[in-house]
N, C-alpha and C positions, 0 to 999 in steps of 0.2 A: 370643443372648438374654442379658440382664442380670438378674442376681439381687439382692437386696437382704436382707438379713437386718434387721429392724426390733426389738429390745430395750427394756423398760426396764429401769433397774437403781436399787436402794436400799439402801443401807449392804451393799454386797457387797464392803466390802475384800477381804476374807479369802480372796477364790478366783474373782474376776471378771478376775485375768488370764490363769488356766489356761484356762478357760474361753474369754475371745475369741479367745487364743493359737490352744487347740484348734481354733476353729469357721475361721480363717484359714488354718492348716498344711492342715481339713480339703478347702477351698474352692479350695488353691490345685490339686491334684489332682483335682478334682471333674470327670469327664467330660461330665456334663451344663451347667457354666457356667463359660465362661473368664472372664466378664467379671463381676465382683461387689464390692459393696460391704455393710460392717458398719456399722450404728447403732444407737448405743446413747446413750440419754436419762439421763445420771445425773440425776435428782428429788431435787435439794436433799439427797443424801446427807447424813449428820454424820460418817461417815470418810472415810477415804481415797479412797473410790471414785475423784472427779473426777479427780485429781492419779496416779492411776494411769490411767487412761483416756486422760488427758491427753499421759502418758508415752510409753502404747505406741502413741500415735499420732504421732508425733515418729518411730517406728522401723517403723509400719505406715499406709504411703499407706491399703491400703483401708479401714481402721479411720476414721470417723468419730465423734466425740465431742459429744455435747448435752448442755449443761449447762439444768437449771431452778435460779433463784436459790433455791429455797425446793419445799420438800414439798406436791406437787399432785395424787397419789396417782398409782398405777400405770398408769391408764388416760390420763390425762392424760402422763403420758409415756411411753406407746406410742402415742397420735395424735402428739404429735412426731413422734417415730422414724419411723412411716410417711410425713408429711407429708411428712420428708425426704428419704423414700425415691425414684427414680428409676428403679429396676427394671422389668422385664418382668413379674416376680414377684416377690412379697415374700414371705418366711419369716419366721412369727414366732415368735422364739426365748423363755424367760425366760432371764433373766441367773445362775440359781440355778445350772445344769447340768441338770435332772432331764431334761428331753428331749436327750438328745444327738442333735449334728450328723449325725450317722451315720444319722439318720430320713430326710434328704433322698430319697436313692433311693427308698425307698417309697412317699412322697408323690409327686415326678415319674412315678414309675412309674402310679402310678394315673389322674396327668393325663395321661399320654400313651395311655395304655389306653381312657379314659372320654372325653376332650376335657371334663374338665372347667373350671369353673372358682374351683373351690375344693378343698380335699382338707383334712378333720379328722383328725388322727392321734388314733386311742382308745386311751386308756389299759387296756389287757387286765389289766395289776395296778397298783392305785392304791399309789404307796411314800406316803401320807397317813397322818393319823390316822383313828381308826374315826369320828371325829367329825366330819369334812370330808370321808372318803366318803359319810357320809348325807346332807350337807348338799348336796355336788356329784350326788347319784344323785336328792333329791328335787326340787332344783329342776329337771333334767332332763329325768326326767320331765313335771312340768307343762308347761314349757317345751315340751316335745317333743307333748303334748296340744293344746298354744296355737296352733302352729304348721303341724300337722298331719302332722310329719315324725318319725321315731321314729328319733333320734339315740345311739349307743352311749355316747357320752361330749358332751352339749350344752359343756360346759364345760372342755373340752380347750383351754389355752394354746397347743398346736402346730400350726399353722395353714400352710398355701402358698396363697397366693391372688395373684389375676391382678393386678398392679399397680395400672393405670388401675381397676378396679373398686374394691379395697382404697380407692385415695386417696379415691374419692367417696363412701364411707360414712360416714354424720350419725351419730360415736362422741357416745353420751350420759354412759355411765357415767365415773365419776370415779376408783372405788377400786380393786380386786380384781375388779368383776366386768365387768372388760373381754373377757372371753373370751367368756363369754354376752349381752354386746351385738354384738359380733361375727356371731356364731352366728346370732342375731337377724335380724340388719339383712339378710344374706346370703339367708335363709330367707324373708325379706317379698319378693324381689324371684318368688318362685316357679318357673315352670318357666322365665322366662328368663336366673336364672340356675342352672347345677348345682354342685348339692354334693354329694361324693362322702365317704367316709371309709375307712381303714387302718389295721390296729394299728400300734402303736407303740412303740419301748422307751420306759421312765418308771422313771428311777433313784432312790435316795433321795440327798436335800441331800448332799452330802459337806461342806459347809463355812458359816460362816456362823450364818444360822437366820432362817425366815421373818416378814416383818413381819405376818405375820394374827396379830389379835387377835381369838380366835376367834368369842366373846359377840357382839361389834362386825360380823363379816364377817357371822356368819349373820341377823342382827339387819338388815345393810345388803343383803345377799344377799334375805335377803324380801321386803321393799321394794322391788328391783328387780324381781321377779317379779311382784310385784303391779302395779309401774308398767307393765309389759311385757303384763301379761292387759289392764291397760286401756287400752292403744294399738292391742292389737288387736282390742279391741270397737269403739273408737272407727273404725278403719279398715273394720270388718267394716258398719259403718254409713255409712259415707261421710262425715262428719265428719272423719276424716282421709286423706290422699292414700296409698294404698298402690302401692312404688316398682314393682309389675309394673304397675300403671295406668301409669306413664310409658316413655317409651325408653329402653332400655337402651344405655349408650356401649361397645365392648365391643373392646379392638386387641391 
C-alpha cells in the first residue's frame, strides 16, 4: 500500500523544514508503508516557504512541492495536495507540527481493528487558545447535532482517509474550515461509509504563529455552520442529493 501525506503550508518559513524533514526520517522506517509520498501546497506564501520546499525537494524524491501563485486559503490548498495525492491513504497533516507524525500508528491501528474508512484523531488536550477551544467545541457540537453522530473533536485537522474516497469529496470551504467540511462530506455519506476516531498527541506551535485571525475565523467558522445546517435540511428534504442515496466507489 501507498501512503500519501497531503499538507497545506502558509508563511511557515520558520520550521517547515524540521518539520517535513521529521515526517520523511519518520516514514522512511514506518512498518506500516514502504511506499509513500509528501505534499505539501505552499499558498502564495510571502516567505521563504516555497524556496525551501523547493530545496528539500532537489535532496528528497518523496517530497513533492505545490506551489499556488497567490493566497487561496488553507482549504484551497489542501484540495490541491489531496488531488495530487495518489496513495491508498492519505494522511492529513498541518504543516505547523502540532500533530506529530508519530500519530500514524494509532490511526492505522484503528483502521485495521475497525476496517474503517476513515480515522479522526481527537485532540484529548487542545494546545489552543481558550478562544478557539470554544469556538472548535461549539461548532462541533452542533455539527455533531446536524449530522447525527457525536464526534469528540468535529474539527480535528488530523485525518487518515481512504484515498479514492478522500479524492471524491466535493471540498467546499475556502479558509480554515476545511477540517469541518471534511468531517462533513465523510459523515453525509452514512453507514456506507465508517468513521471511526483515536486520541491523539496535539503539541503546541514551536515556531512560527498561526494565520487565524480570530474575530474573522469565528465570524467565517459561523457561517459555515449555518451553511452546513442548510444543506442538510435541504438534503433532509430531497432538494438536494445526499451521497448515501448514491454508490459508493470504494478500492
Amino acid at each position: 500500500m501507498k501512503l500519501s501525506v497531503a499538507s497545506p503550508a502558509y508563511n511557515e518559513a520558520a520550521g517547515i523544514e524540521k518539520v517535513v524533514r521529521r515526517w520523511l526520517e519518520y516514514l522512511e522506517t514506518s512498518p506500516q508503508f514502504q511506499d509513500f509520498e509528501v505534499i505539501v501546497c505552499n499558498d502564495g506564501s510571502r516567505d521563504e516557504t516555497g524556496t525551501i520546499l523547493d530545496g528539500l525537494a532537489r535532496d528528497l524524491p518523496a517530497l513533492h512541492p505545490i506551489h499556488h501563485a497567490v493566497n487561496k486559503g488553507a482549504a484551497a490548498a489542501l484540495a490541491t495536495a489531496i488531488a495530487s495525492s495518489s496513495g491508498d491513504w492519505v494522511l492529513l497533516l498541518d504543516a505547523d507540527g502540532q500533530f506529530p507524525i508519530e500519530n500514524l500508528p494509532r490511526l492505522w491501528h484503528m483502521i485495521e481493528q475497525t476496517g474503517a474508512d476513515a480515522v479522526i484523531g481527537f485532540r484529548a488536550k487542545k494546545e489552543d487558545t481558550v478562544f478557539a477551544r470554544f469556538g472548535s467545541w461549539a461548532s462541533g457540537f452542533l455539527c455533531s447535532r446536524m449530522y447525527g453522530r457525536r464526534l469528540k473533536d468535529f474539527n480535528s485537522a488530523l485525518k487518515l482517509v481512504r484515498g479514492s474516497l478522500l479524492r471524491a469529496l466535493a471540498l467546499e470551504a475556502k479558509g480554515l474550515n476545511y477540517s469541518t467540511d471534511i468531517s462533513g462530506k465523510l459523515l453525509e455519506f452514512g453507514p456506507a461509509v465508517k468513521v471511526v476516531e483515536t486520541e491523539a498527541i496535539h503539541v503546541p506551535r514551536r515556531t512560527g504563529r498561526s494565520s487565524r485571525t480570530f474575530m474573522r475565523s469565528a465570524w467565517h467558522r459561523f457561517l459555515f455552520v449555518c451553511y452546513l445546517a442548510f444543506r442538510r435540511f435541504l438534503q433532509s428534504r430531497r432538494v438536494l442529493q445526499s451521497p448515501q442515496d448514491l454508490p459508493t466507489k470504494r478500492s
